[in-house]
PASEBA-1860 file (N, C-alpha, C; in nm, 3 decimals):
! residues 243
1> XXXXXXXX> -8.035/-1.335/-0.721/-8.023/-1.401/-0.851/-8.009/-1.552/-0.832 ~ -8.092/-1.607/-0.918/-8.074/-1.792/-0.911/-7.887/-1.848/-0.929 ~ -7.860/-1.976/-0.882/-7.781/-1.990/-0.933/-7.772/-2.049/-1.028 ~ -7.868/-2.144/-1.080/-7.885/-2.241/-1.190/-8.013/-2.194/-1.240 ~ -8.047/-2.103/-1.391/-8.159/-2.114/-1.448/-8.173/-2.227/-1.587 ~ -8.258/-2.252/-1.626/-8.229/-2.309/-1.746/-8.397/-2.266/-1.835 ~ -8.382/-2.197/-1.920/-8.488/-2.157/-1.988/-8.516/-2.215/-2.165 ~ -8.591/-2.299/-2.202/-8.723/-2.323/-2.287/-8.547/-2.443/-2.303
9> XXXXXXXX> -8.483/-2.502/-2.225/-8.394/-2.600/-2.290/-8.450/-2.751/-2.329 ~ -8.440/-2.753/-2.459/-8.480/-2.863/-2.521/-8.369/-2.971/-2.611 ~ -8.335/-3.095/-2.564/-8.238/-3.188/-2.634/-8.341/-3.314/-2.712 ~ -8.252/-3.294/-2.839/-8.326/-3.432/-2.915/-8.203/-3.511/-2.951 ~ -8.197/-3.615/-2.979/-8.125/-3.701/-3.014/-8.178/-3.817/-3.168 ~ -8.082/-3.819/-3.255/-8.118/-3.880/-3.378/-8.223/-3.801/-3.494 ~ -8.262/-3.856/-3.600/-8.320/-3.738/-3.658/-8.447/-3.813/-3.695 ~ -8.520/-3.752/-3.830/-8.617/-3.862/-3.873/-8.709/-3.927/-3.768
17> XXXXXXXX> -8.787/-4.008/-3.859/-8.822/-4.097/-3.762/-8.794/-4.172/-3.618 ~ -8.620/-4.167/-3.634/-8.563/-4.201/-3.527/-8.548/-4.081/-3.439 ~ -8.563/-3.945/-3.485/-8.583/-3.851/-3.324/-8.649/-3.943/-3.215 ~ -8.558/-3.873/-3.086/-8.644/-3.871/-2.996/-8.581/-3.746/-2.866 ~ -8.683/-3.679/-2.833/-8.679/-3.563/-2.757/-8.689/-3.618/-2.599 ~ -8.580/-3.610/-2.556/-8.510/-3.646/-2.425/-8.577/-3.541/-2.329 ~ -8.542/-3.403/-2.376/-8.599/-3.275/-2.277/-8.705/-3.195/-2.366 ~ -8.785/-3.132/-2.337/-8.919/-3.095/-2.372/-8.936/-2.951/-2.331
25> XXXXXXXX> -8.837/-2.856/-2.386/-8.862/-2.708/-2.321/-8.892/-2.715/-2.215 ~ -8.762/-2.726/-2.126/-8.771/-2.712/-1.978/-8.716/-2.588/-1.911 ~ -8.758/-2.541/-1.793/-8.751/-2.427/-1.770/-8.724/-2.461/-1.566 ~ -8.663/-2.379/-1.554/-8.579/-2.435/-1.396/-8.528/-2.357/-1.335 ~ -8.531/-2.333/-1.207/-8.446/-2.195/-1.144/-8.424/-2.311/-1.034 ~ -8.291/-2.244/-0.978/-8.229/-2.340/-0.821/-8.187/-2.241/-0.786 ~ -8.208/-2.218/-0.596/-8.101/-2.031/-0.593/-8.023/-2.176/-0.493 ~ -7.949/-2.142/-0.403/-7.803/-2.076/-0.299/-7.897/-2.186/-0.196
33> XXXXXXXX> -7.829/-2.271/-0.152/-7.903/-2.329/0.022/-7.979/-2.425/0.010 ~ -8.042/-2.445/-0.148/-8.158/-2.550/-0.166/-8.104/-2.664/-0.257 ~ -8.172/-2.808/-0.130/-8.145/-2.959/-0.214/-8.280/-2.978/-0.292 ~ -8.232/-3.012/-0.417/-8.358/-3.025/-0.460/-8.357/-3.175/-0.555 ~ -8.517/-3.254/-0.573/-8.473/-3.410/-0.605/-8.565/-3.355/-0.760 ~ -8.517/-3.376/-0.819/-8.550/-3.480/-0.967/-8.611/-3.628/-0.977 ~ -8.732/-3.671/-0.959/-8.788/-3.769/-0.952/-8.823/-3.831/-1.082 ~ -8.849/-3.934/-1.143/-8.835/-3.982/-1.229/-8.831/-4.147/-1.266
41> XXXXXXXX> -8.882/-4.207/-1.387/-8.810/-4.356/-1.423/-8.713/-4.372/-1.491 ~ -8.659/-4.456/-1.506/-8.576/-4.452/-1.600/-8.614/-4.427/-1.757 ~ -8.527/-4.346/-1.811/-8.559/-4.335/-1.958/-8.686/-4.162/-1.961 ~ -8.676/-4.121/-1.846/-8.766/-4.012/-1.818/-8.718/-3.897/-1.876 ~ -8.562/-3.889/-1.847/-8.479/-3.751/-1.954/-8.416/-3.709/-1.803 ~ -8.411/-3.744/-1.688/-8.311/-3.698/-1.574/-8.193/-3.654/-1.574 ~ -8.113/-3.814/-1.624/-7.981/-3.800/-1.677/-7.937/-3.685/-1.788 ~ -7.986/-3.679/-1.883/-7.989/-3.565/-1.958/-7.964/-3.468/-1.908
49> XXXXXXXX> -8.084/-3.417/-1.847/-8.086/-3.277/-1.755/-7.993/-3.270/-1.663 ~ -7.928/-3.348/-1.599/-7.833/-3.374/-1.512/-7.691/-3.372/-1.566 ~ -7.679/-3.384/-1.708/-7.545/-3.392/-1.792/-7.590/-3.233/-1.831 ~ -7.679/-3.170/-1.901/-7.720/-3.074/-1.945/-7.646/-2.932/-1.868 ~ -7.749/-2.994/-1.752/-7.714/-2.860/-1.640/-7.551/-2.888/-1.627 ~ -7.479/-2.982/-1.581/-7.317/-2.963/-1.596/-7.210/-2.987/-1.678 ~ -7.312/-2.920/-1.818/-7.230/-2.833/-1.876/-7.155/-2.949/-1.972 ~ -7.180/-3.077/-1.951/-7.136/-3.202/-2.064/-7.187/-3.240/-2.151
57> XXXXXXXX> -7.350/-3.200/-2.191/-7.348/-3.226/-2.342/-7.440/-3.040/-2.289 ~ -7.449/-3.026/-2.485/-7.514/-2.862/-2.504/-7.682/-2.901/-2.543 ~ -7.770/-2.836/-2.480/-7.883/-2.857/-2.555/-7.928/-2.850/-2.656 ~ -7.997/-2.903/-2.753/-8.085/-2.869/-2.939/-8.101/-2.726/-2.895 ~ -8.173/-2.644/-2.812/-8.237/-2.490/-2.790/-8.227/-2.482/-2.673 ~ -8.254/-2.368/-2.607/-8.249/-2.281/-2.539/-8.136/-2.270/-2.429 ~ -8.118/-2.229/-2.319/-8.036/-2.156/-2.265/-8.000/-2.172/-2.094 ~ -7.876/-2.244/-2.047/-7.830/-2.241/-1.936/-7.721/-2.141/-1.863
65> XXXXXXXX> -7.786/-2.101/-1.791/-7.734/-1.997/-1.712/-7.675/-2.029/-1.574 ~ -7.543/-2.032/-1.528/-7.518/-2.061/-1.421/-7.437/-1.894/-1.364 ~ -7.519/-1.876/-1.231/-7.437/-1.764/-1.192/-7.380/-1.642/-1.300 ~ -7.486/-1.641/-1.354/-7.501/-1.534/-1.450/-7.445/-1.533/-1.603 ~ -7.359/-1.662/-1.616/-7.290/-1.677/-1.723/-7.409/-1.802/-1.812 ~ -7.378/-1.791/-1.917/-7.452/-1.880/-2.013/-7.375/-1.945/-2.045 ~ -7.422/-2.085/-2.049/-7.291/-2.218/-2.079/-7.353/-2.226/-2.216 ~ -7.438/-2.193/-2.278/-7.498/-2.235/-2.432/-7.382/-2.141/-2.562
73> XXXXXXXX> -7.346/-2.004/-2.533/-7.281/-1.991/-2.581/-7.129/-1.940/-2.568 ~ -7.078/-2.055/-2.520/-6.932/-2.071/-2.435/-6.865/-2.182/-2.530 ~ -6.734/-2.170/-2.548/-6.716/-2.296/-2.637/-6.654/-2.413/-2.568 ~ -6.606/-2.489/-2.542/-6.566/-2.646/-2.462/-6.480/-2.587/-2.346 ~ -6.361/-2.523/-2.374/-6.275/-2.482/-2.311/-6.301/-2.376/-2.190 ~ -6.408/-2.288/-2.228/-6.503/-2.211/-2.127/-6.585/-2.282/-2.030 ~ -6.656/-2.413/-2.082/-6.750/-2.434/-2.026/-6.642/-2.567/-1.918 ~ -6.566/-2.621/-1.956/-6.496/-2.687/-1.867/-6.421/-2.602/-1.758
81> XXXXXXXX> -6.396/-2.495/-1.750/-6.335/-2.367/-1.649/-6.487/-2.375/-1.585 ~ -6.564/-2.340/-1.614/-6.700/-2.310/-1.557/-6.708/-2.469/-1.471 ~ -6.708/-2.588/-1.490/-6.717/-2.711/-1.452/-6.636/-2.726/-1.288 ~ -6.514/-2.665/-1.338/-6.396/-2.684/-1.234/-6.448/-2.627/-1.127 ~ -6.485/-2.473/-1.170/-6.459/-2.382/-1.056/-6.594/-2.343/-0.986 ~ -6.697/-2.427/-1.085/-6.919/-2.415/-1.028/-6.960/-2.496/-0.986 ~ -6.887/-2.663/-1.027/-6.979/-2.770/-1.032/-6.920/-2.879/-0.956 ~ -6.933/-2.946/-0.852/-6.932/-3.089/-0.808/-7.031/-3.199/-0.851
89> XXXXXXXX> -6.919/-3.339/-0.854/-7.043/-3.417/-0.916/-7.042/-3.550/-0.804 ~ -7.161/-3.607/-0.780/-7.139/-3.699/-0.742/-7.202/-3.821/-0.777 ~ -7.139/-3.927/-0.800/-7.166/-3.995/-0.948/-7.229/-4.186/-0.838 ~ -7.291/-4.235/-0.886/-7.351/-4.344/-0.838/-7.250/-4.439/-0.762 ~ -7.152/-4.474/-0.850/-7.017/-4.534/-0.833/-6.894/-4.495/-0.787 ~ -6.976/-4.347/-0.700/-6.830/-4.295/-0.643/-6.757/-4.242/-0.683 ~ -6.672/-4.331/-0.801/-6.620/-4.248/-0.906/-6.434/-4.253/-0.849 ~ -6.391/-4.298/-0.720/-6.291/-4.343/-0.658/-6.179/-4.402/-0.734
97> XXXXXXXX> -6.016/-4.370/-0.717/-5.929/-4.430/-0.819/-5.908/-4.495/-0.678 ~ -5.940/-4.652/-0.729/-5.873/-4.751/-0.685/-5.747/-4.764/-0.629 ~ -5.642/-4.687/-0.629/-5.489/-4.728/-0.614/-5.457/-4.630/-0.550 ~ -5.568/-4.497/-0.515/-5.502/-4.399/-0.407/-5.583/-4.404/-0.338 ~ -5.506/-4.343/-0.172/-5.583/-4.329/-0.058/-5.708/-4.247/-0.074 ~ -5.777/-4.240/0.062/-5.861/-4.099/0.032/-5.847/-3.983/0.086 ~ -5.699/-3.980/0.146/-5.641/-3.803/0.110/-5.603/-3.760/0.026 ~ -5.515/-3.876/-0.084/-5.456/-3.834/-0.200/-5.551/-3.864/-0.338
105> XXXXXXXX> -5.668/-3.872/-0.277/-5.791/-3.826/-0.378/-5.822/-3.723/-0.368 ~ -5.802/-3.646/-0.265/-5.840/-3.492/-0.245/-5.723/-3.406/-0.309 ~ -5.594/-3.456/-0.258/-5.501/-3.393/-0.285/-5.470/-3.388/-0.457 ~ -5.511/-3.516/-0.505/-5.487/-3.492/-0.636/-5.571/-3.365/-0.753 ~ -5.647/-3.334/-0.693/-5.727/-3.255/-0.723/-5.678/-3.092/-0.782 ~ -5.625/-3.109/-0.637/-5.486/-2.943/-0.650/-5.418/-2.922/-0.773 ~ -5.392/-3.082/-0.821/-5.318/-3.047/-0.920/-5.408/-3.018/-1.046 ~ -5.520/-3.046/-1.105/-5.620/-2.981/-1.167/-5.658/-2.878/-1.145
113> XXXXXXXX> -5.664/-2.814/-1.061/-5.723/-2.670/-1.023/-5.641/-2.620/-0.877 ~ -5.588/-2.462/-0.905/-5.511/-2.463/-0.750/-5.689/-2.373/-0.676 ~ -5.616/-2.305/-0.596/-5.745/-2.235/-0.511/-5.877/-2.329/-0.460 ~ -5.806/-2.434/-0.418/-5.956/-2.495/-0.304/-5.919/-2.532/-0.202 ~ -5.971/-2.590/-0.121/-5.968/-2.563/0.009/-5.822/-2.569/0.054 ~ -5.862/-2.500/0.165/-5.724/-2.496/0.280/-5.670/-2.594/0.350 ~ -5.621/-2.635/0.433/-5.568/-2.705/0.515/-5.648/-2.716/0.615 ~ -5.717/-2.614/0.651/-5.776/-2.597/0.803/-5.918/-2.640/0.723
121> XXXXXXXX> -5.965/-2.593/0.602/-6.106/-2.605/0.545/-6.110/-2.777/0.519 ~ -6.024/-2.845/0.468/-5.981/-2.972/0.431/-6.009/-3.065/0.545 ~ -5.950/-3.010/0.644/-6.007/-3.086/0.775/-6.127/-3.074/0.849 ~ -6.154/-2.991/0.836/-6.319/-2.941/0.885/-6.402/-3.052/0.834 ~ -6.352/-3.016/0.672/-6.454/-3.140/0.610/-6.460/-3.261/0.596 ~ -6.337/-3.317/0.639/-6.329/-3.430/0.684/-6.430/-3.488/0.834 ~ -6.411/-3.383/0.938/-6.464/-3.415/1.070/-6.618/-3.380/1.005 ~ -6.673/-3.295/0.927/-6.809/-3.274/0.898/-6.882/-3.412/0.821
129> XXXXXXXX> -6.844/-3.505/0.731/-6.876/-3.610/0.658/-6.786/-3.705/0.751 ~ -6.751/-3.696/0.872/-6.687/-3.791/0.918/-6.614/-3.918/0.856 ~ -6.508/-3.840/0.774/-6.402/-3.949/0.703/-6.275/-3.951/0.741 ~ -6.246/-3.878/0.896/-6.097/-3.879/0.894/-6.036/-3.977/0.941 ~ -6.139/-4.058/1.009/-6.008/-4.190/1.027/-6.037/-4.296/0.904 ~ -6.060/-4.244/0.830/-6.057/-4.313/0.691/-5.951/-4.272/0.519 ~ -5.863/-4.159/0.603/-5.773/-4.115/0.506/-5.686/-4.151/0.452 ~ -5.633/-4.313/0.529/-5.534/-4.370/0.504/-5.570/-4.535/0.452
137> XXXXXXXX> -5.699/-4.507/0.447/-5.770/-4.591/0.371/-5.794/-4.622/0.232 ~ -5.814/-4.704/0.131/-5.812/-4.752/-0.038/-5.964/-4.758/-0.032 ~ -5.987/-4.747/-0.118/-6.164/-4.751/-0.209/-6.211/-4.944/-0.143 ~ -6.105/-4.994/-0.195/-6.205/-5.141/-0.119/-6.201/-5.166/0.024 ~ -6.146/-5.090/0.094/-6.093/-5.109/0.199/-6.276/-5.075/0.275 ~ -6.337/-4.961/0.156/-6.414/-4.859/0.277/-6.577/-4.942/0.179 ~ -6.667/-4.944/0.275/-6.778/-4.930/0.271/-6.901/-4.891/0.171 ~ -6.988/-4.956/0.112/-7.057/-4.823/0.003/-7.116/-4.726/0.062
145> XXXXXXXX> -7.141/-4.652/0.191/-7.169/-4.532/0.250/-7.060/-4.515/0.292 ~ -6.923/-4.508/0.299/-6.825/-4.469/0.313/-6.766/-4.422/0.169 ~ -6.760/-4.525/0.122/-6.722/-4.490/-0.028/-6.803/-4.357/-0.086 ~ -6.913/-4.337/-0.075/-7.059/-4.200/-0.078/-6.948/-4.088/-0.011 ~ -6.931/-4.097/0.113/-6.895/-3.952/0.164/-6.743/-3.924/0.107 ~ -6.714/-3.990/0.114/-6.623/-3.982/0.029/-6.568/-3.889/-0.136 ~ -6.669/-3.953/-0.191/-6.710/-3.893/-0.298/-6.799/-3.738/-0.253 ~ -6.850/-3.725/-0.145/-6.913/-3.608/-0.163/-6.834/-3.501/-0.102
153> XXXXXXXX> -6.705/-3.524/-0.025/-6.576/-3.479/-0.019/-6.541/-3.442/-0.103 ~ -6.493/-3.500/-0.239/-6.464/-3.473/-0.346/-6.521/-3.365/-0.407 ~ -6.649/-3.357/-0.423/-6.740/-3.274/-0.479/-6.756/-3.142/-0.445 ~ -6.704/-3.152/-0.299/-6.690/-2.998/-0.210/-6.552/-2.917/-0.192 ~ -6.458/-3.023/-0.237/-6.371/-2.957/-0.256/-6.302/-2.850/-0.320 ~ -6.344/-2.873/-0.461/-6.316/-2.728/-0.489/-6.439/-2.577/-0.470 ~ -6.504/-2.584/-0.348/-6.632/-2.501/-0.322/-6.697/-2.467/-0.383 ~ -6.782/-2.566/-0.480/-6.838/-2.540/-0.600/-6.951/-2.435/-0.569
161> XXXXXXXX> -7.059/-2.396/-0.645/-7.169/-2.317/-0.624/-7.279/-2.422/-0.657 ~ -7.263/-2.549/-0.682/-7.347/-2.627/-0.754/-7.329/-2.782/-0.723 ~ -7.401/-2.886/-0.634/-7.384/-3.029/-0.647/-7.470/-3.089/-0.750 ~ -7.424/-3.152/-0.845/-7.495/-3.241/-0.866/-7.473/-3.413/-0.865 ~ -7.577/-3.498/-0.796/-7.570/-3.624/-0.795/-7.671/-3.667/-0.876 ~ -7.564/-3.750/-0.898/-7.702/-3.902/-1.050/-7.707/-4.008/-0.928 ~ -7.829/-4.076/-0.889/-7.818/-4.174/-0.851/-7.732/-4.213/-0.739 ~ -7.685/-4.114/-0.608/-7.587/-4.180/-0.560/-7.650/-4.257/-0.416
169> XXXXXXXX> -7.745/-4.283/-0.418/-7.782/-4.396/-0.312/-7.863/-4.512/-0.413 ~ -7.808/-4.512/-0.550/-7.887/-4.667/-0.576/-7.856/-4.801/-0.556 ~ -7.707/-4.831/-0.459/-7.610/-4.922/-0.478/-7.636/-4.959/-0.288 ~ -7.707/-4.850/-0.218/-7.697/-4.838/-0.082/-7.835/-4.925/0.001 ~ -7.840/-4.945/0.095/-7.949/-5.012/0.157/-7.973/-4.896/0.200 ~ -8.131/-4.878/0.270/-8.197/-4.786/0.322/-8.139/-4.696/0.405 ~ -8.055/-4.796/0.505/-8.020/-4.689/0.606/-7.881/-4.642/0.573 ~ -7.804/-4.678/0.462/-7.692/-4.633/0.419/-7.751/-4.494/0.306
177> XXXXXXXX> -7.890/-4.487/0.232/-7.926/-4.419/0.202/-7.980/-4.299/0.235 ~ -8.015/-4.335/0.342/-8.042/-4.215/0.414/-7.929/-4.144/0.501 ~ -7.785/-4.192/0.543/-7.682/-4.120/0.541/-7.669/-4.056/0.460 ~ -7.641/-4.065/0.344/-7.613/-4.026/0.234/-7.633/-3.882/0.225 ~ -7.831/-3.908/0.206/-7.887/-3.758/0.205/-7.863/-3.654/0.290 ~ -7.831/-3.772/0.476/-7.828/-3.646/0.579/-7.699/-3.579/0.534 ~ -7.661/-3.663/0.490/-7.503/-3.551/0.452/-7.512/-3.459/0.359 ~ -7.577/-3.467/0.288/-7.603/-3.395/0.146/-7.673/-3.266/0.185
185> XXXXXXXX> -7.809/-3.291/0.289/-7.874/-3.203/0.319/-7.788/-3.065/0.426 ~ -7.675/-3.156/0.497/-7.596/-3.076/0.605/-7.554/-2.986/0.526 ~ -7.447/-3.029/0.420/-7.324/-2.970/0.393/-7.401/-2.810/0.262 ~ -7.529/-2.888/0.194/-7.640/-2.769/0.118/-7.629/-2.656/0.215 ~ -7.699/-2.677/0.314/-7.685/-2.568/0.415/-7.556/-2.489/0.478 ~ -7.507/-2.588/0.510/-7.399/-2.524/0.565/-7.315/-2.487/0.490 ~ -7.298/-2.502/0.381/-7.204/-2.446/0.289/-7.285/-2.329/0.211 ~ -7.445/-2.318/0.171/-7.535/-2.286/0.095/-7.454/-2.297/-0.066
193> XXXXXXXX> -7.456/-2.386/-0.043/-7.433/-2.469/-0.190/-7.593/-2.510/-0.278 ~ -7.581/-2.514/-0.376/-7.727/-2.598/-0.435/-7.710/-2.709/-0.496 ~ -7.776/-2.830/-0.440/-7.750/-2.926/-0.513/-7.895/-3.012/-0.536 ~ -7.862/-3.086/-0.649/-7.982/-3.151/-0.756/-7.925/-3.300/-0.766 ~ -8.038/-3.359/-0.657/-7.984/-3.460/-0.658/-8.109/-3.599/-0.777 ~ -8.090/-3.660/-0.897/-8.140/-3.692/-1.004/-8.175/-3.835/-0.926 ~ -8.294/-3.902/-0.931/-8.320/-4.013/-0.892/-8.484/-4.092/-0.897 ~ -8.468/-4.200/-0.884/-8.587/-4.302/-0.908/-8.669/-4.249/-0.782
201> XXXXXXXX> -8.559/-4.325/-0.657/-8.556/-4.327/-0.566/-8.685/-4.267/-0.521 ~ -8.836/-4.273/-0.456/-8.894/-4.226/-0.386/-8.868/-4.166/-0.283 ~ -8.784/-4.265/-0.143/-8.761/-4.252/-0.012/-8.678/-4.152/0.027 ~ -8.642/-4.067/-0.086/-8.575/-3.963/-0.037/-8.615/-3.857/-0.036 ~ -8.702/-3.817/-0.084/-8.790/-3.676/-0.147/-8.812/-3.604/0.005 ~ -8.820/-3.668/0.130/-8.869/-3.604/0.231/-8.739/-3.518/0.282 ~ -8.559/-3.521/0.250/-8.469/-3.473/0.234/-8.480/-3.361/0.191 ~ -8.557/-3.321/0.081/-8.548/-3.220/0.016/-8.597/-3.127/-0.021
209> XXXXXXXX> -8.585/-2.972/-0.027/-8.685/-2.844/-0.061/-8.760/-2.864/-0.128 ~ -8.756/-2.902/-0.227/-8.825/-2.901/-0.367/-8.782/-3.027/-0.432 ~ -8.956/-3.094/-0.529/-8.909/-3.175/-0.579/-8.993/-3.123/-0.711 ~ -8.881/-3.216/-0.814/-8.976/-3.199/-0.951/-8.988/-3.305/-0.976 ~ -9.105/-3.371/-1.105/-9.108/-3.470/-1.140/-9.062/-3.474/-1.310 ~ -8.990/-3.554/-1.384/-8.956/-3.550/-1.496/-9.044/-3.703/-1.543 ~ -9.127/-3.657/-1.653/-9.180/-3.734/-1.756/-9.122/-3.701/-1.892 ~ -9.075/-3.826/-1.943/-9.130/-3.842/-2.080/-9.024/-3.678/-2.151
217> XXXXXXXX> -8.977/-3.650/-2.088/-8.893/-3.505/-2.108/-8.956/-3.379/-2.083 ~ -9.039/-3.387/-1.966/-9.139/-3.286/-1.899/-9.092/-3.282/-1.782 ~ -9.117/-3.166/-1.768/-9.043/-3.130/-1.610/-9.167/-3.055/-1.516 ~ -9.211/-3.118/-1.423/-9.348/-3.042/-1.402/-9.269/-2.931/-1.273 ~ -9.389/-2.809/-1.250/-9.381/-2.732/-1.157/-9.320/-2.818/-1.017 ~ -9.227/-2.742/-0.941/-9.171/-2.780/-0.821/-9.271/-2.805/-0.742 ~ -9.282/-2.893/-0.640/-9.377/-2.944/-0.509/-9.276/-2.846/-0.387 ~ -9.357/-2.813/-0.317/-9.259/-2.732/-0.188/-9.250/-2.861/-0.066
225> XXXXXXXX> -9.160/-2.892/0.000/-9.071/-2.981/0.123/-9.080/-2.893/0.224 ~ -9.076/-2.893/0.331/-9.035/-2.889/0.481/-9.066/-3.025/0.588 ~ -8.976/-3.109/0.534/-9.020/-3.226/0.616/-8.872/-3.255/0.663 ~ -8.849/-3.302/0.810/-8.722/-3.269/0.885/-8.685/-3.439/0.895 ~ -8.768/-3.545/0.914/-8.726/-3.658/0.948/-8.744/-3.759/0.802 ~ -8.695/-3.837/0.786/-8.696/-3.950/0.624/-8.813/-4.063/0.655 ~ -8.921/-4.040/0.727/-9.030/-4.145/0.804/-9.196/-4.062/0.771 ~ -9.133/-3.937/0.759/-9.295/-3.887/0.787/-9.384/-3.879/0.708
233> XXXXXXXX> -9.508/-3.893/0.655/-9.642/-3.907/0.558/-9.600/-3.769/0.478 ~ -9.593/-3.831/0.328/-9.550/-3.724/0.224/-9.658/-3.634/0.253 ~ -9.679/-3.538/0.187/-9.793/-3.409/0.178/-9.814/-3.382/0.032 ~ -9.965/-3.378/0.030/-10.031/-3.374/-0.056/-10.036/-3.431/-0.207 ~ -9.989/-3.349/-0.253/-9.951/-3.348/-0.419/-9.811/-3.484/-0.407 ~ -9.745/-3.473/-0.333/-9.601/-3.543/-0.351/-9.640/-3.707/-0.340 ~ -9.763/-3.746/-0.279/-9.810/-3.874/-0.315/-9.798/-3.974/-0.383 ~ -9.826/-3.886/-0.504/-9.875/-3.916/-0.676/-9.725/-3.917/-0.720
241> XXX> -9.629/-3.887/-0.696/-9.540/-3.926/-0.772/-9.483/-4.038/-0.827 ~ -9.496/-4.073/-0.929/-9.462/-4.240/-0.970/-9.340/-4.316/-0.916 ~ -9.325/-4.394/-0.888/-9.157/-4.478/-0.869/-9.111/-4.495/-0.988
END
C-alpha cells in the first residue's frame, strides 16, 4: 500500500473572476524508501501541494490519503495528530529557535508528543547527519548546512512515515546543497521513510527516484531516477524540465 496517495485533488483560491486554481486534479502515489523532487517555478502550485499533502490547508475536491487514513475528511484536531505522529517538515529557514541549543531542540519536542526516539536512537542520529559535536551549539553559532541537518534531525525525530521539504537548499551554495540531499537521500533509505522534497532547484533531481514536474497546477506523470552521483548527464525526458 502507498504511503501518500492523493486522488483528482484540486485547490482554488478566490472566486469570480478572481479564481485562480493553484492544483488542477492531481493525482500522486509515494510508497516507503522513495525521495522524490517536485520540480517547478515559482507560482507553479508546489507549495500548495506541499502544504496540501501535510495536512495544513484542505483541498476545493478530492482526496488525501496517508497510510490509509483520509485527511479530507478528518476535522483539525485529527488531522494535526496525523501531522505529529506521519509527517516531518523541513522548511527553507530551518525553522531553528534561536535561544536553544541543538539538543534542546530535539528535546523540546518530547514535550509535544511523548513516544520518539530513544536515547540510543537520538544518538545514532546524531552520528548519522553528523551533528554531535554540534549539540551544545545556538542556531548562529552553526552554519547554513549545519543549520539544514539540523533541521532534518528535527524532522526524524518523531519517526515520521513522511518528509517533506519546501525549498531547503535555496539559501545553500552548491556544495552545501548537495550535502543536504546526500543526507536526505541516506536517512529515505535507511529509515525507508518517503520524502518529497518541493523545489526550483534543477541540480538536484539526479538525488532522486522520481521526479515530477508541476505546471501551472499540473502535475505531469513521474520521470524514473537511478542516478548515484549529483554530476552525471540527466536521461532522457528529464532534460526538458524547465528551471
Amino acid at each position: 500500500m502507498a504511503v501518500l496517495e492523493l486522488h483528482q485533488v484540486k485547490k482554488s483560491f478566490g472566486s469570480g473572476h478572481k479564481k485562480v486554481e493553484a492544483l488542477k486534479e492531481v493525482d500522486f502515489l509515494a510508497n516507503r524508501g522513495e525521495l522524490i523532487a517536485i520540480i517547478g517555478p515559482s507560482g507553479s502550485g508546489k507549495s500548495t501541494f506541499l502544504t496540501i499533502v501535510g495536512g495544513l490547508l484542505s483541498p476545493t475536491s478530492g482526496e488525501v490519503v496517508i497510510n490509509g487514513e483520509n485527511l479530507t475528511v478528518l476535522n483539525e484536531k485529527a488531522r494535526s495528530q496525523i501531522r505529529l505522529r506521519e509527517i516531518g517538515f523541513v522548511l527553507q529557514a530551518s525553522n531553528l529557535i534561536p535561544f536553544l541549543s541543538v539538543a534542546n531542540q530535539l528535546k523540546l519536542l518530547d514535550k509535544v508528543k511523548k513516544g520518539n526516539m530513544s536515547k540510543v536512537e537520538r544518538n545514532q542520529l546524531y552520528d548519522d547527519l553528523g551533528i554531535a559535536d554540534l549539540l551544545l551549539k545556538y542556531p548562529s553559532d552553526l552554519s547554513g548546512g549545519e543549520r539544514q541537518r539540523v533541521a532534518i534531525a528535527k524532522a526524524l525525530y518523531s519517526n515520521p512515515s513522511i518528509i517533506l521539504a519546501d525549498e531547503p537548499t535555496a539559501s545553500l551554495d552548491s556544495d552545501r546543497a548537495y550535502e543536504v540531499m546526500e543526507l536526505l537521500k541516506k536517512v529515505t533509505k535507511q529509515k525507508k521513510t518517503t520524502t518529497i522534497v518541493v523545489t526550483h532547484d534543477i541540480r538536484l533531481v539526479d538525488y532522486c527516484d522520481k521526479v515530477f514536474k508541476m505546471t501551472d497546477g499540473v502535475l505531469s506523470t513521474a520521470l524514473e531516477k537511478h542516478v548515484k552521483t549529483p554530476h552525471m548527464e540527466y536521461e532522457g525526458e528529464i532534460e526538458n524540465i524547465p528551471q
